[in-house]
N, C-alpha and C positions, 0 to 999 in steps of 0.2 A: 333740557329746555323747559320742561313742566314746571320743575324746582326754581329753575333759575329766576323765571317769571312768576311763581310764587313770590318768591322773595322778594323780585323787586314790588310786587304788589303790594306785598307786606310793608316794605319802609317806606314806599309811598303812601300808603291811605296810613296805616297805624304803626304804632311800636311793638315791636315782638313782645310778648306773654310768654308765660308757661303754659298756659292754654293751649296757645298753638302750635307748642311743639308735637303732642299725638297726636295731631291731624296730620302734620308735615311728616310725620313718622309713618302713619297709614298710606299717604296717598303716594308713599315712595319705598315702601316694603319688598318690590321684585328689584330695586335697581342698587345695587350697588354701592354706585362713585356717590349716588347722592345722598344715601344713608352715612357714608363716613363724610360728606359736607356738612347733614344735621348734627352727626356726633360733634366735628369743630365749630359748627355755634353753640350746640349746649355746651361745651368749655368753655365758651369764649364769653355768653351772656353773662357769665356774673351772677346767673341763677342757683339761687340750693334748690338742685336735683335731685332729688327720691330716686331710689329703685326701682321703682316701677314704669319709671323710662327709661330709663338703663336697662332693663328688663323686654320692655317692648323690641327696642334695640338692637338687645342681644339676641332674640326671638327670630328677628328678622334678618339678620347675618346669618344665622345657622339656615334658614329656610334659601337663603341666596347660594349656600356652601362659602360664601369669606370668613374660614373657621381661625385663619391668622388675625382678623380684624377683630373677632366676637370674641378670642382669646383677652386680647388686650383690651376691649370695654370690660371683659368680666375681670378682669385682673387690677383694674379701676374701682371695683366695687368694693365698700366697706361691709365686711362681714357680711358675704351674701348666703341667703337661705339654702335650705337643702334643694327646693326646687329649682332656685338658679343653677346648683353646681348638676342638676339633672337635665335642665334644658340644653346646656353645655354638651352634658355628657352624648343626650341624643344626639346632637349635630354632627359630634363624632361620628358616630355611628354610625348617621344617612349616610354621610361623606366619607365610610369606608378609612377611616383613620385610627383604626387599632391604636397603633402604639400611642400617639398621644391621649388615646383612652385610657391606659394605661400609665402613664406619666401624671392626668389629672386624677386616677384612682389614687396614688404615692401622696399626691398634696393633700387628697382629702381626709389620708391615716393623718398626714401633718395636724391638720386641723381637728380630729376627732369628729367627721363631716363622714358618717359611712350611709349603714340603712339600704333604704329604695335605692340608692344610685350604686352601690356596689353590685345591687341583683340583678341591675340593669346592666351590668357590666359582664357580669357573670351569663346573662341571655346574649349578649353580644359574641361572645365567644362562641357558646354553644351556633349560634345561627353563621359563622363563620368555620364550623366547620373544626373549631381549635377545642376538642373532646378534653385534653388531658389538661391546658391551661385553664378552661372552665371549672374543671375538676376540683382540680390544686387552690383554685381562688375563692372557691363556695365552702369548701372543706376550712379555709382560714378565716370564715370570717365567724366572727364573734357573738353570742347573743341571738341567733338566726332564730327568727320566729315564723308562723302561720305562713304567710304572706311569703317570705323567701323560699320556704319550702316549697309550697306550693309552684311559686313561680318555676323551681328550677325542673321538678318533675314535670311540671304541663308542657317546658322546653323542651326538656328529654323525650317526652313523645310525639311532640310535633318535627324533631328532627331524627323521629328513625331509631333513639339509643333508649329505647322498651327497659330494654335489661336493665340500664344504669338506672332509668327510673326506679323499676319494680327493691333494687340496690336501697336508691337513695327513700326509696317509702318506710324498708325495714328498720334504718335508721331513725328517721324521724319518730315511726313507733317507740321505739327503746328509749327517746328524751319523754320524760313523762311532764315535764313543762311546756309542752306542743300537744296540741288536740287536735287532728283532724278534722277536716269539714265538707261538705258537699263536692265543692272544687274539687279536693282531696282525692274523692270515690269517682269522681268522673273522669277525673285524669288517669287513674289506678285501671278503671275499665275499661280504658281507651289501649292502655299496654298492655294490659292482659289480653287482648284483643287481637294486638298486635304479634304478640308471642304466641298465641294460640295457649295459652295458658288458662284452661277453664277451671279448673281446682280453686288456684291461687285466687281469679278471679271472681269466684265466689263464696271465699272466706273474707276479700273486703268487702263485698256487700255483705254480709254476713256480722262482720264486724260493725260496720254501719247500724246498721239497727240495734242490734246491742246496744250502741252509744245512743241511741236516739237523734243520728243527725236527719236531717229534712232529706227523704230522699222521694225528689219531685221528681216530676216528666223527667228534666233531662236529665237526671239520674238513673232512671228508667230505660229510656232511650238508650243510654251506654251503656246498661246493664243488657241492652236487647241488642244492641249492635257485638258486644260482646261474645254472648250466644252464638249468632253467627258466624260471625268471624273466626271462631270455635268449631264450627262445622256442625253444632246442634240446632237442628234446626227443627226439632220439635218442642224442646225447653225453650228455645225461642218464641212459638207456638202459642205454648202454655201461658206463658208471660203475658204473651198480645194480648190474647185473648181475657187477661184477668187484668187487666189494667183499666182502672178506674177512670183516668181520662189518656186519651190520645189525641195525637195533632196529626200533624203532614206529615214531620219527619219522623212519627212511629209505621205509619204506612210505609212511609218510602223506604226506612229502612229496612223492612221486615220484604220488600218487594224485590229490594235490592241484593238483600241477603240470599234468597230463596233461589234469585239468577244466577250470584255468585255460587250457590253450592249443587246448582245444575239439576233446579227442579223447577222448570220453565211454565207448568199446566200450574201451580201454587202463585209462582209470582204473577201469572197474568188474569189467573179466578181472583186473587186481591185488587189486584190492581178494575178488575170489574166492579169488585164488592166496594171499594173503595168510592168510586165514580157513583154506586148507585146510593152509597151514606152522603152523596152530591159535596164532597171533600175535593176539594181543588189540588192536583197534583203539581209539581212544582220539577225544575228541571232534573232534579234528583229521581225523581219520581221514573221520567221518561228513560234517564239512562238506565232505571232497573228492567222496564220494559224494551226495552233495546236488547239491554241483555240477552233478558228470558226468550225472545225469537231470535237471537242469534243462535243459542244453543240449541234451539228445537228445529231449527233450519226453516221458519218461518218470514221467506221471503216477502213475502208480499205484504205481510202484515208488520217486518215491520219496516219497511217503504210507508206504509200506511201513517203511520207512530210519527216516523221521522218529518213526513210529511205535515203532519198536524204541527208539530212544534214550527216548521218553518212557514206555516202561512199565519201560526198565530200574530193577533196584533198585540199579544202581551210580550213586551221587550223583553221578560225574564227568562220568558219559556225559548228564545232563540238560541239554535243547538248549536252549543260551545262545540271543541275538540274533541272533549270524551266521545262526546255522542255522534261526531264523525269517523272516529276511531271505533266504535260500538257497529257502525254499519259497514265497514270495510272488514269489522271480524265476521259480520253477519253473511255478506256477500263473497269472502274468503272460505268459509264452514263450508259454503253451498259448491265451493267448485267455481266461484265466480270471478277468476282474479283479476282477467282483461276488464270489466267492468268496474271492479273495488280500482282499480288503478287507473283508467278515466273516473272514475268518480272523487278519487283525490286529486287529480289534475283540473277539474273543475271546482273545486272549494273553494264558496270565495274566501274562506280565512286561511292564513299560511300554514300548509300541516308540520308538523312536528316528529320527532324520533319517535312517538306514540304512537303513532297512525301510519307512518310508513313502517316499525317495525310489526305492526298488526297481518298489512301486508305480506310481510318477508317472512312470517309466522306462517299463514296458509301455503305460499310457495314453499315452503317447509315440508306441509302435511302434506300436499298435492305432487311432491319433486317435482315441481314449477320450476326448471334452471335458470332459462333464460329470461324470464321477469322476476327473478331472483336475485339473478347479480345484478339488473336493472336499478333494482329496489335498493339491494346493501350501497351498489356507488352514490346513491344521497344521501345513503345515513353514514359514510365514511363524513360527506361534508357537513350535513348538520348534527351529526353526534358522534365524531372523532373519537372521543374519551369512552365510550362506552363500545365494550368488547365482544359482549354476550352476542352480538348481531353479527358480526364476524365470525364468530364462534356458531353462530346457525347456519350461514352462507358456505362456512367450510363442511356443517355436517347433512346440509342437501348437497353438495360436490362427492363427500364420503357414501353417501346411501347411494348416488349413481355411480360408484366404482372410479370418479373421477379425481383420483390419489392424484395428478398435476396439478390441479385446481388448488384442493387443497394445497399442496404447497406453496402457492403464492397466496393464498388469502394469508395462512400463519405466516410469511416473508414481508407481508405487509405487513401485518399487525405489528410485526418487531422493527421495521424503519418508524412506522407512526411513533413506538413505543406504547401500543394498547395492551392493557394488562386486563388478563383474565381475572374474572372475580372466583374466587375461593370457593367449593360448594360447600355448606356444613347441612343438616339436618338437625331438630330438636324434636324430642317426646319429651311429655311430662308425667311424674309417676312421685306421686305422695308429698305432693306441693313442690315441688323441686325440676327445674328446668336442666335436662339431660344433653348435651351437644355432643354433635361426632362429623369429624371429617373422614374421607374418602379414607380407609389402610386406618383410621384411628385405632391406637392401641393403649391408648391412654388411661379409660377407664377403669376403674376397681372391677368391676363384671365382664374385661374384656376377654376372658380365658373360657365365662359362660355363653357368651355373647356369639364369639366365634362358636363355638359348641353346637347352640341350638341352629346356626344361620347353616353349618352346613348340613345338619339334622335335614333342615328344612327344603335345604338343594337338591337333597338324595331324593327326597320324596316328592319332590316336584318336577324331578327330572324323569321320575319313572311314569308322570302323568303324562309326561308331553311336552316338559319346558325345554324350550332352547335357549340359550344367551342371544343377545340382540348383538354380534358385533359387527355389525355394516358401519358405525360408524367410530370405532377404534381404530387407531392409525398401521396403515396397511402393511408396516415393517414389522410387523409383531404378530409372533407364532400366535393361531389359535388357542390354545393352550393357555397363553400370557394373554392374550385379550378376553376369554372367560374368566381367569383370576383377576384382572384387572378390575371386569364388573363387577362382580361377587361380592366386590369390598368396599360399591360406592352407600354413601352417606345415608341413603337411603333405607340399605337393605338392612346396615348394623342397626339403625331405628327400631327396626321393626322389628327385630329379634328382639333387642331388648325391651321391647313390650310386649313381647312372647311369652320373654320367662317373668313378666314381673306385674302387676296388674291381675285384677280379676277376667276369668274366660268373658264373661257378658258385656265388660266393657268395652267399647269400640281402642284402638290402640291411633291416636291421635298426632300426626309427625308433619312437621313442620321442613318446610326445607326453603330455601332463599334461594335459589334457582329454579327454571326450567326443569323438570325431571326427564331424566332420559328415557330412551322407548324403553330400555333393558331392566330398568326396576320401574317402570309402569307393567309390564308383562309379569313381570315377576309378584309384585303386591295383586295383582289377580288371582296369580294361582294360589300364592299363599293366606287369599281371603277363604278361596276354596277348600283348601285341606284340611286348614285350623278351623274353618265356621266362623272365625272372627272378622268382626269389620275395621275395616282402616280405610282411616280418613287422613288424607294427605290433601296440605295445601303447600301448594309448590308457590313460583312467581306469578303465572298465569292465571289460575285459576283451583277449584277445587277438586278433588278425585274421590268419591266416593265408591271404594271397593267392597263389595258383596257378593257373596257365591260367585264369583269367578268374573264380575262385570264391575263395570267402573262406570261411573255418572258424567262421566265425559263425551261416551259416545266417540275416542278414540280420535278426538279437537283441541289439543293444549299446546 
């Protein structure tokens, strides 16, 4: 009706312009029917039309999702810009339309139309999820400079595929027609972060300075979040402290870090020192402090925390999910699960697989059954696809002897079709990232490997170790569920940073799982007998083992 009555307004008081067509184009941008009514008067005026409303146009169909309409205005246009074939391209994108992303990628080889819009095509893939066509399509294009590189690794680590990055970095090295740049090193620090890879990660900043590229704060920043994330948390330290300028997010990470690696008295004396440099902490801030009293079973304080953030009148500081999920780990630690579970029944925001499996995490520690399988039947409904919670709900059923249960948790999981995720473990030893699955025999050192692991059994059996198998499946001789553990992901890690590495070095292993009770027990004793530290970050959180203790406090 808006339009309609434009129009007639229009031919009554005046004669259409081209003036007023981007007005008429603006003031009809959400609707539809009446954008392709404008496009049949600019046909029909008689007007020589520019691109740049044709463009408007097109801008404004992809924003609506009518990508069959914005197809055919662009396919109207005479020889359009690389911009237009990218404005295009996004609409796709929003609108979830791969394949004809792909069909407009084929026209633009036609055209010799590639650049920014194939990189944007190549992030489209990765952000869906589609690893090996991204792959295949970055790999063919031609002439890739800075800008694509860059692009494709900051992709790669914003979705999880570290490795591919750290891959696709080494390359880019070896074209001596590509230069690295700041981007470069903070994308680079952000996956060696992510792998736990501190070596690697400080041969590019390393490399960095050699070249002389500008490595500012946020260079810094990810150099320091790096550290962390590393489980060094006094080379972290060092850093803070010799850093010429800081912001918020050197504090908060350095706050946040210190929670994460389970040294709670550090994050919350900064987080003081911080307040008294009268430095404004920001939501990031609060969830390291959330942290830090969740792990030191500081209730009250941080009720306290949580509190401040929700009466603040700064919109920023109001506590997202994290930091409801941060007080249900707090209130779970403490033994407090009837309360973590009214206090997510009370949230005014809708909780998440996050925050109830945070829940189903302490009913875990606690063999909490019965608000346990409370817990798992909402995360069958709001996280279907995801197994690992199943897989905890079967292994609080297994530690109470209740082998029926279990049977129907894994009887479910196989009608749903929920698949287990794979455990692997990584250590790093002479720039070079080492992987091993449970029984792995793959490795070149696996003849040593096994060697020193059962060296290290004997002698740790004669201190006092037992195998953890309470939660091995109950059809299996004891015998077969010791050998069973023996040989998970874990334990080969750790042997082989036994025999390889210097003694003073801590032996640094990664695992992408939950770690089980049976090699948590186990990297204790073996902190014990060898003198060496290992630092293990699992999914949860971090475990630093020392003389016979672990920095967990026996909460993962």
């Amino acid at each position: 009706e808006d339009y309609t009555h434009k129009k007639k307004m229009l031919a009554k008081q005046t004669p259409l312009t081209k003036q007023m067509l981007p007005k008429l184009l603006q003031t009809s941008s959400s609707k539809p029917k009446q954008l392709k009514k404008i496009h049949a008067l600019v046909l029909t005026s008689g007007f020589s039309i520019k691109n740049s409303l044709l463009t408007q146009l097109l801008e404004n169909l992809t924003l609506v999702g009518d990508m069959c309409y914005a197809r055919k205005v662009f396919d109207e246009m005479h020889k359009p810009r690389v911009f237009l074939w990218n404005t295009l391209f996004k609409g796709y994108v929003k609108n979830n339309l791969p394949f004809e992303s792909v069909q407009l990628y084929k026209k633009m080889r036609d055209h010799d139309t590639l650049g920014i819009v194939a990189t944007e095509l190549v992030m489209m893939y990765m952000k869906f999820g589609e690893l090996k066509s991204a792959q295949f399509l970055f790999e063919s294009m031609q002439g890739k400079d800075l800008v694509a590189w860059n692009a494709f690794i900051a992709v790669c680590v914003q979705t999880g595929n570290s490795a591919l990055a750290l891959e696709c970095y080494n390359k880019m090295c070896a074209d001596d027609a590509v230069l690295f740049d700041s981007f470069t090193v903070v994308s680079m620090l952000s996956a060696c972060g992510q792998l736990g890879s501190l070596e690697i990660g400080k041969e590019v900043y390393d490399r960095a300075r050699r070249e002389g590229i500008d490595c500012n704060i946020i260079v810094e920043n990810a150099r320091l979040d790096m550290f962390l994330k590393c489980g060094s948390t006094e080379e972290a330290r060092v850093l803070f402290e010799e850093m010429e300028q800081r912001n918020v997010v050197s504090w908060s990470t350095m706050i946040v870090g210190y929670a994460m690696n389970g040294d709670s008295d550090e994050a919350l004396a900064l987080f003081n020192m911080m307040q008294n440099q009268g430095i404004r902490p920001n939501y990031v801030t609060f969830l390291g402090v959330l942290s830090a009293c969740s792990h030191a079973g500081l209730v009250d304080e941080g009720k306290k925390y949580f509190g401040i953030m929700a009466r603040s009148s700064d919109k920023s500081l109001e506590p997202r999910k994290e930091h409801y999920a941060c007080m249900v780990d707090l209130l779970g630690r403490s033994g407090l699960l009837e309360e973590a579970y009214e206090f997510i029944k009370n949230m005014p925001l809708e909780p998440d697989a996050g925050i109830w499996g945070a829940l189903l995490g302490a009913c875990a520690v606690h063999g909490e059954i019965k608000l346990g399988q409370k817990v798992a039947d909402v995360l069958v409904e709001t996280a279907p696809d995801i197994g690992a919670y199943q897989v905890l709900l079967s292994n609080i059923y297994a530690a109470a002897g209740k082998w029926h249960c279990v049977d129907k948790v894994r009887s479910k999981m196989r009608k749903l079709g929920t698949k287990k995720v794979a455990a692997y473990s990584s250590v790093e030893f002479d720039g070079q990232l080492h992987y091993f699955n449970r029984g792995d025999k793959s490795h070149p050192q696996t003849k040593a490997i096994y060697e020193k692991l059962e060296e290290v059994l004997k002698k740790i059996r004669s201190m006092g170790y037992v195998p953890q198998t309470g939660s091995v499946f109950h059809d299996v001789e004891t015998e077969e569920k010791e050998s069973s553990l023996s040989h998970h992901s874990e334990k080969l890690a750790i042997a082989f940073g036994l025999i390889n590495g210097r003694v003073e070095d801590p032996i640094r292993v990664m695992k992408n799982l939950r770690t089980c009770d049976d090699c948590h027990v186990f990297a204790k004793f073996v902190s014990r007998v060898t003198s060496r530290d290992i630092i293990m970050r699992d999914k949860n959180r971090f475990h630093h083992f020392r003389n016979g203790v672990c920095s967990c406090r026996e909460f993962w």
